[in-house]
C-alpha positions as a Python dict, from the first residue, in 0.01 Angstrom:
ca = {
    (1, 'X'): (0, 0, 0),
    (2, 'X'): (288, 245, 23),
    (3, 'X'): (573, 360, -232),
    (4, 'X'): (883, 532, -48),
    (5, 'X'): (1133, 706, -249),
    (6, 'X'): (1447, 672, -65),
    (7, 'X'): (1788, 853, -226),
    (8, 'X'): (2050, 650, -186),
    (9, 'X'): (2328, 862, -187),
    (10, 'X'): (2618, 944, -459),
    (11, 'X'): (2791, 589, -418),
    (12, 'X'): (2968, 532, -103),
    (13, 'X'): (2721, 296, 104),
    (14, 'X'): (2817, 457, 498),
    (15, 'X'): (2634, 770, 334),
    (16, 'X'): (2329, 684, 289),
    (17, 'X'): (2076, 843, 583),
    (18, 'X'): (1957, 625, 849),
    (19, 'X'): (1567, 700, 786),
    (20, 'X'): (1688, 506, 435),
    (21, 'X'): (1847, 239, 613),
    (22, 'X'): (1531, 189, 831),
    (23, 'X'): (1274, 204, 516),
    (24, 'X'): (1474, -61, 337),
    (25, 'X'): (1445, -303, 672),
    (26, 'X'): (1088, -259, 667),
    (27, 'X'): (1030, -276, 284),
    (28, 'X'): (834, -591, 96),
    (29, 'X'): (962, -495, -234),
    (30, 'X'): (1298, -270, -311),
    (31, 'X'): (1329, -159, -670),
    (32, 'X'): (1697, -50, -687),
    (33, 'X'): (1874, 133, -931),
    (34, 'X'): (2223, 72, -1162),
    (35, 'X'): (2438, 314, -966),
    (36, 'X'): (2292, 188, -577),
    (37, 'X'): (2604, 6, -415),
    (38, 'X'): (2504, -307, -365),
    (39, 'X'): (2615, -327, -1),
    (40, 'X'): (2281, -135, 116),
    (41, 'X'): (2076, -444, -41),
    (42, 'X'): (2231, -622, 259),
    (43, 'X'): (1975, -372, 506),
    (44, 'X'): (1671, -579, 312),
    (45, 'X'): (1464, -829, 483),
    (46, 'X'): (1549, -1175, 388),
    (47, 'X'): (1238, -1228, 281),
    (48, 'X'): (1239, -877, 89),
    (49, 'X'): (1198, -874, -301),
    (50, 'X'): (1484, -748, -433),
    (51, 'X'): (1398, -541, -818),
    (52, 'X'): (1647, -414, -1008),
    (53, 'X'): (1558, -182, -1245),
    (54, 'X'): (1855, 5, -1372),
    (55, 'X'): (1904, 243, -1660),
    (56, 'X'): (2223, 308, -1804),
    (57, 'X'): (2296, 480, -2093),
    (58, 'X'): (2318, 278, -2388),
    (59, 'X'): (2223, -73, -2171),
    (60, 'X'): (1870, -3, -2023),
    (61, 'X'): (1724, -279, -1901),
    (62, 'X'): (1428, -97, -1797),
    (63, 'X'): (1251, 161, -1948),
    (64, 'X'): (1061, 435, -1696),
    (65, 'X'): (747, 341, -1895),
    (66, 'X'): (776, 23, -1721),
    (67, 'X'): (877, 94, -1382),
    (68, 'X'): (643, 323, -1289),
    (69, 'X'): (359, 50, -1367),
    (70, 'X'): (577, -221, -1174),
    (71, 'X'): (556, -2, -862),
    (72, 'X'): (230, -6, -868),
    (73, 'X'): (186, -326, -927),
    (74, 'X'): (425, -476, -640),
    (75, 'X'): (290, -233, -373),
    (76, 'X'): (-82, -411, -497),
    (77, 'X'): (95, -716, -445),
    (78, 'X'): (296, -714, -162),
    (79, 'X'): (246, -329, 68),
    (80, 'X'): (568, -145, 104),
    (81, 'X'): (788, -62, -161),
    (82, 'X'): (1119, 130, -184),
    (83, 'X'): (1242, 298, -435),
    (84, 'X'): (1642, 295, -321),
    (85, 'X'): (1731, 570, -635),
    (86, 'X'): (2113, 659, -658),
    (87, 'X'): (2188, 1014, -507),
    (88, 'X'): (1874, 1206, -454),
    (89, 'X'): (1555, 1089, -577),
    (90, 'X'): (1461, 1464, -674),
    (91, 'X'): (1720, 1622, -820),
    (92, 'X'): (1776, 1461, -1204),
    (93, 'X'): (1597, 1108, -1081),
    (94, 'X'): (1239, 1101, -1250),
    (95, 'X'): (1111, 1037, -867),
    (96, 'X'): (839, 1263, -894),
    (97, 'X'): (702, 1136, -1205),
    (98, 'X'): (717, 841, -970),
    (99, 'X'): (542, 974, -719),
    (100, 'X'): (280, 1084, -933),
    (101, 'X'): (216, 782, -1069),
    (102, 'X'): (161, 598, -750),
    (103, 'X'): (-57, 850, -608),
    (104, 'X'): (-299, 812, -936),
    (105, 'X'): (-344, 447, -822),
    (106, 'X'): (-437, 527, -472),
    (107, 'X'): (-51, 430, -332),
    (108, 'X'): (39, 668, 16),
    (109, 'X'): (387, 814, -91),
    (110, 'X'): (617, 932, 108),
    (111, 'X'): (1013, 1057, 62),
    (112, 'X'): (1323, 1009, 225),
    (113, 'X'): (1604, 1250, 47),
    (114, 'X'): (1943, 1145, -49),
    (115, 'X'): (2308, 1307, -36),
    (116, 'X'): (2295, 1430, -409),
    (117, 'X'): (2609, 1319, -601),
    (118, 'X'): (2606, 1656, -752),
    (119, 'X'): (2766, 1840, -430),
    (120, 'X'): (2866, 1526, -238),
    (121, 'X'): (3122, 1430, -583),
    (122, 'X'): (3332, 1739, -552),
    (123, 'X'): (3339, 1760, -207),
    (124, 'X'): (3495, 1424, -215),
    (125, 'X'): (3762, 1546, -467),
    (126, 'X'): (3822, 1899, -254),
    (127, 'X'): (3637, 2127, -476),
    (128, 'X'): (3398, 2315, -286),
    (129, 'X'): (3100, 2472, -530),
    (130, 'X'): (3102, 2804, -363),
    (131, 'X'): (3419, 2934, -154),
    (132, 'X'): (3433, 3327, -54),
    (133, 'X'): (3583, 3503, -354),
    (134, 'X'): (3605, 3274, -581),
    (135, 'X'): (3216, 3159, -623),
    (136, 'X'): (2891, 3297, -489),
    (137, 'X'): (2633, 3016, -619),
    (138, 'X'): (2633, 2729, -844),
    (139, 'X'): (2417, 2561, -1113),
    (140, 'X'): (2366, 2206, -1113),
    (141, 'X'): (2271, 2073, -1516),
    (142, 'X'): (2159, 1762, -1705),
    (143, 'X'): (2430, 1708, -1997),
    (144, 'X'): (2140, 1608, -2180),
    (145, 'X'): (1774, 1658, -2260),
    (146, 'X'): (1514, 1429, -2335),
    (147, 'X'): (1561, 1513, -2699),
    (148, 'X'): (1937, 1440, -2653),
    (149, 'X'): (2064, 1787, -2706),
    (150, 'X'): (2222, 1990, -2458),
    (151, 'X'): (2019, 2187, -2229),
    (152, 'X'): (1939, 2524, -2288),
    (153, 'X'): (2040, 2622, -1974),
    (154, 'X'): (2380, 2538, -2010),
    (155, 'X'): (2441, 2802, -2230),
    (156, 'X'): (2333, 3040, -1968),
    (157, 'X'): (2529, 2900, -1721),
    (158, 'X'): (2798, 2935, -1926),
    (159, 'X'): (2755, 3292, -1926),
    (160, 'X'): (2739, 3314, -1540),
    (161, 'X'): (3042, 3367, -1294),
    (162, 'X'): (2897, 3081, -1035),
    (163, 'X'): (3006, 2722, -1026),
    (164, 'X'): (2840, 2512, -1308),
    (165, 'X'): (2824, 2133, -1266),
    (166, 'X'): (2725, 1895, -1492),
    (167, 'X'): (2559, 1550, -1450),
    (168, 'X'): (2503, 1295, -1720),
    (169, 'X'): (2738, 1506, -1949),
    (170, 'X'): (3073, 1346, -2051),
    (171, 'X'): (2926, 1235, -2403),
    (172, 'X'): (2870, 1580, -2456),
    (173, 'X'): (3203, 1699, -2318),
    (174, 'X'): (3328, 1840, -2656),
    (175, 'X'): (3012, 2041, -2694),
    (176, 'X'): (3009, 2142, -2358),
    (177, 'X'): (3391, 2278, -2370),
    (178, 'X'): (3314, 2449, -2730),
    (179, 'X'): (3000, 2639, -2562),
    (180, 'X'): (3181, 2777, -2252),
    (181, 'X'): (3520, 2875, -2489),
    (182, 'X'): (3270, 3060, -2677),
    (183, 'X'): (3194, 3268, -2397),
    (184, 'X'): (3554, 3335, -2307),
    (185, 'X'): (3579, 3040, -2080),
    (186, 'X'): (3883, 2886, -2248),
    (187, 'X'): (4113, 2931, -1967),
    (188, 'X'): (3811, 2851, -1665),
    (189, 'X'): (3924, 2535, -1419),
    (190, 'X'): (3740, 2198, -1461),
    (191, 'X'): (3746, 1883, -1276),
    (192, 'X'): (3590, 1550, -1374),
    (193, 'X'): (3545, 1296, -1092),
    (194, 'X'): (3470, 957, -1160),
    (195, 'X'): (3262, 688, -946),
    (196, 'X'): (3305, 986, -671),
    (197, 'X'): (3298, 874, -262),
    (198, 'X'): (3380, 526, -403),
    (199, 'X'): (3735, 380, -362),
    (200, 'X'): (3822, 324, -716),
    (201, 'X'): (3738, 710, -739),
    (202, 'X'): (3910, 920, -1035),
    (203, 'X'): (3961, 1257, -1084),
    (204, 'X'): (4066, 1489, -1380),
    (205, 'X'): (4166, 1866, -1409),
    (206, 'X'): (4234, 2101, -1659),
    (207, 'X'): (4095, 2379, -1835),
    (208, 'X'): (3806, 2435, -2062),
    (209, 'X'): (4071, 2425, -2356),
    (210, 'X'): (4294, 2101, -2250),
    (211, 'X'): (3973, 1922, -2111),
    (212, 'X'): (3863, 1707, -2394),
    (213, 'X'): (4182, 1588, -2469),
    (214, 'X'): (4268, 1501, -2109),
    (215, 'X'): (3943, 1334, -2052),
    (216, 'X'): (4034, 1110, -2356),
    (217, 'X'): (4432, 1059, -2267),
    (218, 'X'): (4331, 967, -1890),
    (219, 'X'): (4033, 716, -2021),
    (220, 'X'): (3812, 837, -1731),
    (221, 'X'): (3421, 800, -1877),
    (222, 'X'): (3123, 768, -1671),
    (223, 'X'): (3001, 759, -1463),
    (224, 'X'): (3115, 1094, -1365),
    (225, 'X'): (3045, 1453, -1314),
    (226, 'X'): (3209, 1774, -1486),
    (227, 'X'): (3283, 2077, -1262),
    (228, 'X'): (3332, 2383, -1441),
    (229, 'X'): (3444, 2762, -1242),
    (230, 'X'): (3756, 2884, -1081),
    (231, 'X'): (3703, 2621, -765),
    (232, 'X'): (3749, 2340, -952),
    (233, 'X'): (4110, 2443, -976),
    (234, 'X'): (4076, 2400, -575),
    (235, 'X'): (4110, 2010, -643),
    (236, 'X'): (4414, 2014, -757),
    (237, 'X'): (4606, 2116, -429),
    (238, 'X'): (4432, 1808, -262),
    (239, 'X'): (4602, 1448, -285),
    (240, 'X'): (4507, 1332, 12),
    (241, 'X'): (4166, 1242, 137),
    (242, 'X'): (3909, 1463, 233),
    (243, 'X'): (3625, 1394, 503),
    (244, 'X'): (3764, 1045, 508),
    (245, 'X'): (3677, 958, 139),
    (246, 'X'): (4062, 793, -37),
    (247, 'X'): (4086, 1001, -324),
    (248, 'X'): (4248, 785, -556),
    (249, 'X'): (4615, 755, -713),
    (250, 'X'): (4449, 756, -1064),
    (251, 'X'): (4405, 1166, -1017),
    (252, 'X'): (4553, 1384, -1327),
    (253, 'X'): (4661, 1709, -1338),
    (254, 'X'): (4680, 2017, -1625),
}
């Protein structure tokens, strides 16, 4: 019995690792997520169970209370599972919890990271996160807690000079763009990049004060991720594509 977390990437399927291609030809069972293209499914077995167990916001279709019991249960069942998790399986993807989990029922674990969409999404829309004078470091934040409020950490990010990037945040994007105006951020770059790496990829800039309405007038929604600090102004000066990733037409400008 074995459980292997494999991160999938932040959309485009040619950037996904090859260890992750190889663990999803020798899976039994692959438990896939809502935002996995479904292009890598085609690296499964023909005989391979294919799971999906996607979580959106506002449509889940499976709770974490029940996957982490159906990995156990398939790997009893069948050996090898894969757990092909959008992005990086660490970094805002519950695959520790996951981990856990199996280990308590006696399941070898192993991981396999993933290009996490929270660095490989700008760098597909030409903003870099840190770039000599302009940013030092960055934050990467959940839009959202557990509880559904915003994460206390955002307000101290919004008090630092490095790079803050958001995930799971655009139904908090007026609270986010009141918080950083009340630290003086009014006039600070942002960029919001929809279904990044991917060809129908969209990307919005502005400022802290125009963002809201710009977000609304453009109609981009998730999923995406918000860029906040001076670099995100960087996008703007790039129409054309970057590391071979089409940056699409749909781009707006402040």
């Amino acid at each position: 019995m074995k459980l292997t977390l494999v991160g999938a990437g932040p959309g485009d399927p040619e950037l996904i690792t090859l260890k992750g291609i190889r663990a999803l030809q020798q899976a039994d069972v692959v438990m896939y997520d809502a935002l996995v293209h479904p292009d890598l499914l085609d690296y499964c077995r023909p005989d391979a169970l294919k799971v999906y167990v996607g979580k959106r916001r506002g449509a889940y279709s499976c709770m974490q209370e029940d996957i982490n019991p159906l990995i156990v249960h398939y790997a009893q069942q069948y050996g090898h599972v894969v757990r092909l998790k959008g992005g990086d399986s660490f970094v805002f993807g519950r695959g520790y919890e996951e981990i856990e989990f199996a280990r308590q029922h006696g399941i070898d674990t192993a991981v396999i990271p993933g290009l996490s969409s929270s660095y490989a999404v700008p760098a597909a829309a030409g903003v870099p996160l840190t770039t000599r004078g302009l940013s030092e470091s960055f934050w990467v934040v959940t839009g959202t807690t557990k509880a559904g409020k915003l994460s206390a950490d955002l307000r101290l990010a919004a008090q630092s000079s490095a790079t803050v990037v958001v995930l799971m945040g655009m139904h908090k994007l007026p609270e986010i763009a009141a918080l950083f105006a009340e630290y003086g951020k009014a006039e600070t770059p942002v960029a919001i990049i929809q279904n990044g790496t991917l060809p129908e990829q969209r990307s919005v800039f502005g400022r802290i004060d125009s963002i809201v309405g710009c977000a609304a007038e453009s109609g981009i929604d998730n999923p995406a991720i918000i860029v906040i600090g001076e670099v995100a102004g960087l996008g703007q000066m790039d129409s054309k594509s970057v590391a071979g990733v089409a940056l699409s037409s749909g781009n707006k400008y402040v």
